[in-house]
C-alpha positions, 0 to 999 in steps of 0.5 A: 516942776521938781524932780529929784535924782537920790541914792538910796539904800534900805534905810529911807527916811521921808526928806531925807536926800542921803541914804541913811547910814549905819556908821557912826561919828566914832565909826569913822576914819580916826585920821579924818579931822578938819585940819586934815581936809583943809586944802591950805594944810600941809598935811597929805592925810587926804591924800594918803586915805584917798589912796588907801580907798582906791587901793581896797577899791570899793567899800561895803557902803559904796557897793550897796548905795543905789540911785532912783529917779523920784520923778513922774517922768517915764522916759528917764534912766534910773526909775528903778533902783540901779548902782552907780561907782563912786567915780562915775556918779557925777557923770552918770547924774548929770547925764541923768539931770539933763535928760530932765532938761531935755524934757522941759525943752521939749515940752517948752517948745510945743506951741504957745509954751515957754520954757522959762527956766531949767536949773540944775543942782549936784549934790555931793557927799563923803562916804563915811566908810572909806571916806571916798566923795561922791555925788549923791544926787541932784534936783532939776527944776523947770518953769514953763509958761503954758499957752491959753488954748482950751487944752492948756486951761484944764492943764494948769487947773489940773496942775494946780490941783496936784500942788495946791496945799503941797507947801503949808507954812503953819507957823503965824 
């Protein structure tokens, strides 16, 4: 099972798991470069424009990005487009990501099922307006061993069903 947890804005393209932006590369923060993110350099550049981005408190950018769950499951937060600060984000989506799992446990411990695995996977971003980081999403995936009853037969042929010819490697 995949599910996925993204922030989105009005510009969604298909794959894509960062919202689309409409800055460019000359857009950004002259005083960003890669000597001046380098935690072995001695410049505090990073740390004076992190300052200066909590002192103007949010940016345009960040005030508009929202987060959506683009899973199946209905007992989740976040099926409707909702905001997320930049400093709450890696709680709020962990939190988010964990009531996956707590889904997959449960459906793993119905009888005759096995939870194989859950792992979780944080996306993290910089904001190319202020330059803030920021998690920008994350990705619970689930493996469950189903039971042989009846019930659990027509499930997995359903199952395969819905992924069959999901995934096509079309190069030979």
């Amino acid at each position: 099972m995949f599910l996925s947890f993204t922030p989105t804005d009005s510009k969604v393209y298909p794959g894509m798991t960062l919202p689309a932006s409409s800055y460019s590369a000359a857009s950004k923060p002259e005083s960003v470069s890669a000597s001046s993110v380098s935690p072995l350099s001695g410049d505090n550049t990073e740390q004076k424009r992190t300052e200066k981005a909590t002192a103007k408190g949010e940016c345009q950018t960040c005030k508009e990005r929202k987060y959506v769950d683009g899973s199946d499951e209905g007992n989740v937060s976040f099926k409707a487009p909702g905001h997320i600060a930049p400093e709450a984000s890696a709680g709020v989506v962990m939190a988010h990501e964990k009531e996956h799992v707590a889904n997959a446990k449960r459906e793993g411990n119905k009888p005759g099922n096995e939870l194989i695995s859950a792992t979780v996977s944080i996306k993290t971003a910089i904001c190319p307006e202020c330059g803030r980081s920021y998690v920008a999403g994350g990705t619970t995936r689930t493996l469950i061993k189903y039971g042989d009853s009846d019930y659990d037969k027509n499930k997995k042929a359903a199952d395969l069903d819905a992924v069959l010819g999901a995934n096509v490697d079309l190069a030979v």
